[in-house]
N, C-alpha and C positions, 0 to 999 in steps of 0.2 A: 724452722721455716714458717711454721702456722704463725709463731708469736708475732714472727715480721709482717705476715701479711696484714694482721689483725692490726699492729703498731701502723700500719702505712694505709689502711682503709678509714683507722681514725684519722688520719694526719690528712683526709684527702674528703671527708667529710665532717661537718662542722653544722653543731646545728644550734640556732638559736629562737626565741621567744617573746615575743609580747603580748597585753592582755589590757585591751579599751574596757575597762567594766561601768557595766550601766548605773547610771542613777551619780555619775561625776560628771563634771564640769569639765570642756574642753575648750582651744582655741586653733583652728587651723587655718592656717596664714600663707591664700597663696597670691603673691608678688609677682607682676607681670614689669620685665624688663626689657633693659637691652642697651650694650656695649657702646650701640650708636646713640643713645639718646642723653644729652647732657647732663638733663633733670634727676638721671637714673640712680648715680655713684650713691648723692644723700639714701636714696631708699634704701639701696643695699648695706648701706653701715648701717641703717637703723633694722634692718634684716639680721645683721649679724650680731648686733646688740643684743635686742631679743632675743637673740637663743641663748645668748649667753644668762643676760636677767633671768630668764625665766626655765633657766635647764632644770632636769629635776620635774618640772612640772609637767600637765596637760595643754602643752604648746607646741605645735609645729609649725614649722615654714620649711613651703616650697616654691622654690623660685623657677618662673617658665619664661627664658629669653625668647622674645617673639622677632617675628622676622622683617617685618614689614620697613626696620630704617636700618636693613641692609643695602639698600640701592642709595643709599645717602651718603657714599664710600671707602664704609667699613664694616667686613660681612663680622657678623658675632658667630664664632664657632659653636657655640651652644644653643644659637635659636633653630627654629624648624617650624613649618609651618601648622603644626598639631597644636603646637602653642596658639598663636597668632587665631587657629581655630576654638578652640577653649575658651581664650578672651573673647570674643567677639560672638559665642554661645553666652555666655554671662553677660554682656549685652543685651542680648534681645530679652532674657528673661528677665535683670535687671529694669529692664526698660531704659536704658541708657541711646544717646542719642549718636555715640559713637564712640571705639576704643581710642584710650593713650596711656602711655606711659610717663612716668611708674603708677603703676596702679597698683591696689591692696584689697584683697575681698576676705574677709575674715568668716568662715563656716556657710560659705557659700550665698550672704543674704546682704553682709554690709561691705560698702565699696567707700574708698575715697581715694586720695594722692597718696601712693606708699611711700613717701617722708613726712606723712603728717604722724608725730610721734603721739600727740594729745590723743587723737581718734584713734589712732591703732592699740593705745592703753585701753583707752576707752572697749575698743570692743574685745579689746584679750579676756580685760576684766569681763565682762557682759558673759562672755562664753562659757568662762570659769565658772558665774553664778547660777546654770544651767543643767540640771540634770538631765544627763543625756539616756537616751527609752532605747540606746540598743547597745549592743556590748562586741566584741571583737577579739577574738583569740588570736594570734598569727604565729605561726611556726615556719623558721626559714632554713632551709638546710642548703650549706656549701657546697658545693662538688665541682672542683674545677672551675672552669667560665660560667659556672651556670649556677642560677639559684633556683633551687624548690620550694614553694610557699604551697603551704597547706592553713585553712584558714576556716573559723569557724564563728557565726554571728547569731548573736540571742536579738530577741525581740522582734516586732513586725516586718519583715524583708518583704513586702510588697511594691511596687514599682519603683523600685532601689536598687543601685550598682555600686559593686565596689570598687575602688580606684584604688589600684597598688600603685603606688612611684618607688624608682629606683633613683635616689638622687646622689650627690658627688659630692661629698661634704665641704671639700675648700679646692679653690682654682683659682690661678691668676693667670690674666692676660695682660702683653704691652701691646695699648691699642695705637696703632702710627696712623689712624686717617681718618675721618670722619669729625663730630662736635668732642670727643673724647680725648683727640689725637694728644699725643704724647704723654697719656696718664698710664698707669700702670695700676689697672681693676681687680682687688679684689673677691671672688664671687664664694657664697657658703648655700649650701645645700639644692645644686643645681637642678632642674629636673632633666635627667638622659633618656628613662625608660619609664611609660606610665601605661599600666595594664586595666583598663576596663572589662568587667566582669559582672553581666546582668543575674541578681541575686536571686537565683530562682530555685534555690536550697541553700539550707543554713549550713553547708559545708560544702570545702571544694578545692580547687588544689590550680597554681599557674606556675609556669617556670618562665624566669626571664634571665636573659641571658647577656650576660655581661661586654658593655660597650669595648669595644677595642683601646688598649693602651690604658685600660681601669681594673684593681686588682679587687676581692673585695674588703680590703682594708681601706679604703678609699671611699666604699658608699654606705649609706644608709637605706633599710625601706619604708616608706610612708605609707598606710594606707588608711584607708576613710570610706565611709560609706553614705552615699549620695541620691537626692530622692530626685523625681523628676522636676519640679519647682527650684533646683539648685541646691537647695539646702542640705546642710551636711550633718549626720546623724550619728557621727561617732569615728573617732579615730585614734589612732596606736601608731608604733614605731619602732621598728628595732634598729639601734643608732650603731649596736658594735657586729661589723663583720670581719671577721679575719679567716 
């Protein structure tokens, strides 16, 4: 009876690992979309490209469907208006004169149309040639619906947060109405769940807890650590959850 419990406490916790170490190069790629905007599909194949070029490496994309052209008569099951808020905080600090989509902001500083494939090389590379001054431990433990993240960060944590995302690695929608209507969308590394965490010790611990009808062989965690100016100062991922 012991052996079973012990056999079934593994079988019901699962824990996994990543490690942003300082003094490399990264790219974090997040992509503001949405199912209603016609413009959107090119970004997102150039969304899922990237991961695929540059798997392996210090590259991440997360994709935030925003909400704003769902009154244009196709609601995106994945926008919310957390999104739609996010874009339009990088706005004002960007100094931008207004949101749209597709948009692409790479390490929180450089923006342009997320299908422009030149600029978005452009800045992967740029990030890559960057040493980054802070580092990132994450440990993610499975149990059930629920994930335990315990997380540990070198370097200056001063007016700095860290942003956990829970994202959805692949998703299709058939969209019947709206500028989309009758295409059948693609979507890779969705954001569902994103945890802000003002870094006020170099260690600390969140659980986020798993979207309905998502197993965790289904998502990934992203996370990044974020200064008050936008800019992004280090990030990591754990891609396999089962």
């Amino acid at each position: 009876m012991k052996v079973t419990i012990q056999l079934l406490a593994c079988m019901l916790l699962l824990q996994y690992s990543a490690f942003a170490q300082p003094g490399k190069g990264f790219a974090l790629i997040e992509l503001f979309t949405s199912e209603g905007c016609s413009s959107c599909p090119p970004a997102d194949r150039l969304a899922a490209a990237t991961i695929k070029e540059y798997e392996g490496q210090n590259v991440y994309v997360l994709a935030y469907h925003v909400d704003y052209w769902n009154r244009l008569g196709w609601k995106d099951v994945y926008s919310a208006r957390e999104w739609s808020a996010r874009q339009e905080h990088y706005s004002n600090i960007l100094g931008l004169s207004s949101v749209y989509t597709p948009q692409a902001i790479v390490n929180g500083r450089t923006e342009f149309t997320g299908s422009d494939s030149r600029k978005l090389h452009a800045a992967i590379n740029s990030g890559l040639g960057v040493a980054s001054q802070n580092g990132i431990l994450l440990n993610a433990v499975v149990q059930n619906q629920h994930i335990a993240i315990t997380y540990s960060i070198s370097g200056n944590i001063h007016s700095k947060q860290l942003q956990v995302a829970l994202v959805q690695k692949n998703t299709t929608s058939n969209v019947k109405a709206g500028e989309n209507a009758g295409s059948v969308l693609k979507h890779l590394n969705v954001v569902r769940v994103l945890k802000t965490i003002t870094a006020t010790a170099q260690t600390g611990h969140v659980t986020i807890d798993m979207p309905a009808g998502l197993s965790a062989a289904d998502c990934s965690i992203i996370a990044f650590l974020q200064s008050a100016d936008g800019s992004i100062n280090a990030a990591t991922a754990v891609h396999q959850l089962k």
